[in-house]
N, C-alpha and C positions, 0 to 999 in steps of 0.2 A: 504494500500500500504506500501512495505520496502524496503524502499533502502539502497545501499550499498555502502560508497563513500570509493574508497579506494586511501589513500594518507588524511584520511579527520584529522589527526592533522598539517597539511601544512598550508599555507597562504589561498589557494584557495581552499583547500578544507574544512577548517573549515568554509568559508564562503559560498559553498556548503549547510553541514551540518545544517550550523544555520537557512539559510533559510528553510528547507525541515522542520525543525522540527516546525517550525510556522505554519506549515498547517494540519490543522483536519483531512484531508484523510491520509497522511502520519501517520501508528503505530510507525513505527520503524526506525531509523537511526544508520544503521551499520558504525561504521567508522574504518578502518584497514591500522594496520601501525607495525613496528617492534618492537617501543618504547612505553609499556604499561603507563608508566608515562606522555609522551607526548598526549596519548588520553586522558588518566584521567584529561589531563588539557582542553585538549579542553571540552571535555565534560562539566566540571564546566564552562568555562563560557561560553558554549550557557545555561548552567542552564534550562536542559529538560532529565525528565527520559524517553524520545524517544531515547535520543542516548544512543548507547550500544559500549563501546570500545570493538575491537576483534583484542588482538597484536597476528599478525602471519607474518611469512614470506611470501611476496607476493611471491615467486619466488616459493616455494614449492605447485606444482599444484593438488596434492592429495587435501591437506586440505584448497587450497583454493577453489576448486570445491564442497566440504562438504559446505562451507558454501555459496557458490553460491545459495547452493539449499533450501536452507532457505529463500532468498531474491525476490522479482519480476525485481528490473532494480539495475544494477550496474553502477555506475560514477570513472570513471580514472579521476584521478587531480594528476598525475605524469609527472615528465618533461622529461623522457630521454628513449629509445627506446627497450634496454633490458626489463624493466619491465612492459612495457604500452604492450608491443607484448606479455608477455607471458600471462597475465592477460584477453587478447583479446581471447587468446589462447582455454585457460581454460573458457571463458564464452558463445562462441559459440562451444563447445563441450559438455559444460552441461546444454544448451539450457534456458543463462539468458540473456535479453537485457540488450545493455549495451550502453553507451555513454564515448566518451574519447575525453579530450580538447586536444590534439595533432593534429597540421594541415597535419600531412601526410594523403595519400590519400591510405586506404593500399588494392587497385586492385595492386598497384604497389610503393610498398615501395621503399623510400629516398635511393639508393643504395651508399650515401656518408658520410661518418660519422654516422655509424650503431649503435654507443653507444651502441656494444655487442650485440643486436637483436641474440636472437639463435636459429637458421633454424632447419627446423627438417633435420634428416638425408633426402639425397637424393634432396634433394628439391631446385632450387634457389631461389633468392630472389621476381621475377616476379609470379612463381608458390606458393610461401606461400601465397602471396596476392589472389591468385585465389584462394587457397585452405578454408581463412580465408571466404570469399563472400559466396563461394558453400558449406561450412560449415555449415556456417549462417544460408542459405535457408533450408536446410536439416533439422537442427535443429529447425527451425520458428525463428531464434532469429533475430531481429532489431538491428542492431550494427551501433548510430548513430557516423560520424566517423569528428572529429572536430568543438566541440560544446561548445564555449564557448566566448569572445569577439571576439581575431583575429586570430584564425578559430572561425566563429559562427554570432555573429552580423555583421561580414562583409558580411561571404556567406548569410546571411540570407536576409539584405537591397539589399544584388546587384542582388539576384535570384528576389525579391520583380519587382525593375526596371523593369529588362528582361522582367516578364511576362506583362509589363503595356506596351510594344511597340508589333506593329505588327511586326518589324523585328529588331534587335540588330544588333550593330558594333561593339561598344566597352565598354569595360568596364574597370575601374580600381578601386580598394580599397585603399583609404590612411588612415592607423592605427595605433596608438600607444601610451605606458604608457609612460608619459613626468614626472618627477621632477615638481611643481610647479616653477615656473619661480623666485621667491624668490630661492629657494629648490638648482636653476639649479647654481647657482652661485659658491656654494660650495663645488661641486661633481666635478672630473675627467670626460672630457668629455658631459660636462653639462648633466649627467645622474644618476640616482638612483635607485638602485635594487626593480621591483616591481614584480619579474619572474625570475624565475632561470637564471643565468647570463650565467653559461656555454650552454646554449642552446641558448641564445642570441647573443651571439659569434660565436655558431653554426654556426644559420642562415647567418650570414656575410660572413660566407668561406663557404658555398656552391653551386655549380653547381645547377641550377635548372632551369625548363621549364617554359616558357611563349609564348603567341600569339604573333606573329607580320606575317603581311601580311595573315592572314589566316592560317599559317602554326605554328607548334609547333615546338621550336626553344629551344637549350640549351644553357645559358648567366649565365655569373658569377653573382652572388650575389652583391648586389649595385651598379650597372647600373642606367641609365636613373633617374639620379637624379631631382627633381627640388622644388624651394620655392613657395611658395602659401602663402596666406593670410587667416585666416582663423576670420571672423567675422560675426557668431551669436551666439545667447544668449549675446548679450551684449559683446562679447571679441573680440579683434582685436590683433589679435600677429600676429608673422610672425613664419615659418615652417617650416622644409624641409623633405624630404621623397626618397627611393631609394629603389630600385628594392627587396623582399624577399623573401621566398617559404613560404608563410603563405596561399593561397588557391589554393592548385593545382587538386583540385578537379573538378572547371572547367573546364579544358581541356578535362577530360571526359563528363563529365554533361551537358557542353553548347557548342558543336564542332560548333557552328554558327557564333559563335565570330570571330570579324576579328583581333580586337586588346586585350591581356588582360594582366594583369599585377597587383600584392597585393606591394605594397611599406608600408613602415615601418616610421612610421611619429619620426622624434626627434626636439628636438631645434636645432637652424643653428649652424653650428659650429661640431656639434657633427661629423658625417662623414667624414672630414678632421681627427679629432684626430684617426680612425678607422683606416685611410687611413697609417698614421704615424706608428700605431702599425703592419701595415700589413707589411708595407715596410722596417722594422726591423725585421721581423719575429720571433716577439712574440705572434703571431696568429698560428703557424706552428702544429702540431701535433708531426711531425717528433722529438725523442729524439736528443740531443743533447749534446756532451761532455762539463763539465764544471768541472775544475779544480779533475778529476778522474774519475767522478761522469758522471752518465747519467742525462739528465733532460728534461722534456717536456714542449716547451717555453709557451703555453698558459697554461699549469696546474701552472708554475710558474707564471705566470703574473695574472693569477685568486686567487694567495695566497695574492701575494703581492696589487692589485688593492679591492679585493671582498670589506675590512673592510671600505674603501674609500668611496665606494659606496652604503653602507647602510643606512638607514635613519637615520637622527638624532632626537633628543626630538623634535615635535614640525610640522616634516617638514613632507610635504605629495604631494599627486601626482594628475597627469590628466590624465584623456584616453580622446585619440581623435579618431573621424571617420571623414573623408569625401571624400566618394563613388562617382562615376561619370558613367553614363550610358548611351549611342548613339545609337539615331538607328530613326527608324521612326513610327508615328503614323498617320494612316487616308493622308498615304500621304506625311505627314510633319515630318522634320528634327526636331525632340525630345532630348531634354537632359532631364536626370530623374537624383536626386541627395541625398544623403541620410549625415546627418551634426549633429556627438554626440559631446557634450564638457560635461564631467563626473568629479567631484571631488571628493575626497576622504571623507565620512562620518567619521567623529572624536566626533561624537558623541554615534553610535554604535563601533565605532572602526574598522571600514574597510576602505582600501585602495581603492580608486579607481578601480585600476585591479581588486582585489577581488569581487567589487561589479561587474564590467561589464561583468569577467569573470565566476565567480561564478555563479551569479544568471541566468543568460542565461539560462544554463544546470541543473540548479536545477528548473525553467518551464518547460524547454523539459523533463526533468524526469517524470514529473508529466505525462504530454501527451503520453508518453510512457506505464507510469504504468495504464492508463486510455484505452491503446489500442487505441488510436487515431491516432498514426503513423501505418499506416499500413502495409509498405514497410518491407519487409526481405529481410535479406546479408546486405550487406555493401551500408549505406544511407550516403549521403551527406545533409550538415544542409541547402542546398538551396532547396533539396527538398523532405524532412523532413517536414521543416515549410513553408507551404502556403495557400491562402486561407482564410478557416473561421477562421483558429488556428494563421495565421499570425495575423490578426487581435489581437486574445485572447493574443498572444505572446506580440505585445507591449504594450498592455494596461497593462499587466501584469508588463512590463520594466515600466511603468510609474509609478504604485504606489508604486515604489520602486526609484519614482526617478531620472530613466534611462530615459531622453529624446532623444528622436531621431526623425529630421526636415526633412521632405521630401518635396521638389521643384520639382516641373515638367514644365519647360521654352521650348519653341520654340524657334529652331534655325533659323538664317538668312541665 
């Protein structure tokens, strides 16, 4: 098997990489990126002549389709929408499966903050998606589409739930990379870069769909806040979480839902400072005049904030999950529950995110290159992975560490 991680001298994709290359079935790990220096370093320290740096421009779809056809699955570990679409583009045209951690759902791509997406001529934005799916099928390619922590192990535990009731009602996902709680004290907005920040920001100023009443409904971003307690594995802290567009896949996938909703887990407090920057409108898009000059109020508040929020010597992070699932079984009013607390390995050298995010998608890879997903067009990771593979998938998450506690309680 060879895979192709492209984005793989990144944070999450060298964590990608490094796993795929530990495994005997895996020949070959392509990694591609612009900066020939930046693979060469990755490369030394996964320290495996399985990986092969290949700098090329993603964005030129000639010669990245030449090397498409070299490889069996391809993995996106990029954060922003120009280059994850054209890359998608290019692999269901040259008939390679591919996987991309980005939680859009592309039957119908994010129409809000496109981050340059480049339509083909003639086409909107509803018809590329359709075109991307019927591509797919056409070509046989498997195009798993948000596979990684949050899109990926959320879709993945809450499609789990679903299928354990006779009938669903609701569902929510609560997820996110936190600052270790020492870490949080020291950062703006009790938070620390563990993901591209301007997508993180994103997510806060966009429009997006969730269930309520049965019905798909469009609500601003950080909605329906609230704190929770979150204690297993020995932890008890306290939480909070607010509305995201991190699975909007369900809405197609699971139209039975009566209620659903992916919130975005941080420390308390954080969300008010969000709320401050919005309400000064340094979250804006919109340029703005300053002193002659045009300026863009969040391109300027991501110069002056980004350096703030990068980690310092020492300091490291958490992923949290805790999934919640309604509905009934045999009759009975069922809650099914799904509960990660993840820490950063500082003795391989991965962050937290890396590892929840990375390794996810670097199993599904495998399952992919093994033919075991057998769905074409456009798959969602809730059903993608189920079954006997669910199974193989978390035991896989465990000898790497990844625990994930599933409760299934009777309701009164």
């Amino acid at each position: 098997m060879k895979v192709l991680v492209f984005g793989g001298s990144g944070g999450i994709g060298s964590a990608v990489a490094w796993d795929l290359a530990q495994d005997s079935d895996v020949k070959a790990v392509g990694i591609v990126g612009r900066r020939k220096e930046a693979l060469e370093k990755t490369k030394e320290r996964i320290g495996s002549d399985k990986v092969i740096p290949q700098p090329l421009d993603i964005l030129n779809r000639e010669e990245i389709k030449k090397l498409m056809g070299l490889y069996d699955v391809g993995i996106i570990a990029l954060p922003d929408r120009r280059t994850s679409y054209s890359l998608i583009h290019s692999a269901v045209e040259s008939g390679l499966d591919v996987i991309d951690m980005l939680e859009e759902y592309h039957y119908r791509p994010d129409a809000y903050e496109t981050e340059g997406l480049m339509l083909p001529e003639g086409m909107s934005l509803n018809e590329y998606g359709d075109w991307i799916h019927e591509t797919a099928i056409k070509n046989g390619v498997t195009f798993v589409d948000g596979m990684g922590f949050a899109p990926g192990l959320s879709n993945v535990t809450v499609g789990e739930g679903i299928r354990k009731l006779d009938q669903v009602e609701t569902a929510v996902a609560r997820v996110g990379g936190v600052p270790s709680k020492e870490a949080a004290q020291k950062h703006p907005l009790r938070y620390m870069i563990t993901w591209a920040f301007e997508h993180v920001l994103r997510e806060y100023m966009v429009k997006l769909n969730v269930v309520k009443g049965g019905e798909v409904v469009e609500v601003d971003a950080l909605i329906d806040r609230e704190r929770f307690q979150f204690d297993k594995f020995g932890v008890d802290e306290e939480l909070e979480c607010a509305v995201t567009p991190g699975m909007p896949s369900f809405i197609f996938t699971r139209t039975e839902l009566k209620e659903f909703a992916e919130k975005t887990v941080r420390w308390p407090t954080h969300f008010d400072g969000v709320d401050t920057l919005k309400e000064c409108g340094l979250l804006d898009l919109d340029p703005v005049d300053f002193e002659g000059q045009k300026i863009v109020p969040r391109e300027f508040l991501l110069s002056m904030i980004t350096p703030r929020l990068k980690p310092q010597e020492g300091e490291t992070d958490v992923c949290v999950m805790y999934n919640t699932v309604t509905g009934t079984k045999d009759g009975k009013k069922v809650r099914v529950e799904y509960f990660m607390w993840d820490e950063a390995d500082t003795e391989l050298g991965f962050s937290s995110m890396q590892r929840v995010t990375g390794f996810p998608c670097a199993i599904t890879a495998r399952f992919l290159g093994r033919g075991e997903i057998k769905e074409k067009g456009i798959v969602a990771p809730e059903d993608a992975i189920n079954g006997d593979m669910y199974d193989e998938f978390m035991a896989e998450l465990a000898k790497r560490n990844i625990n994930i506690l599933e409760e299934v309680t009777e309701m009164e």
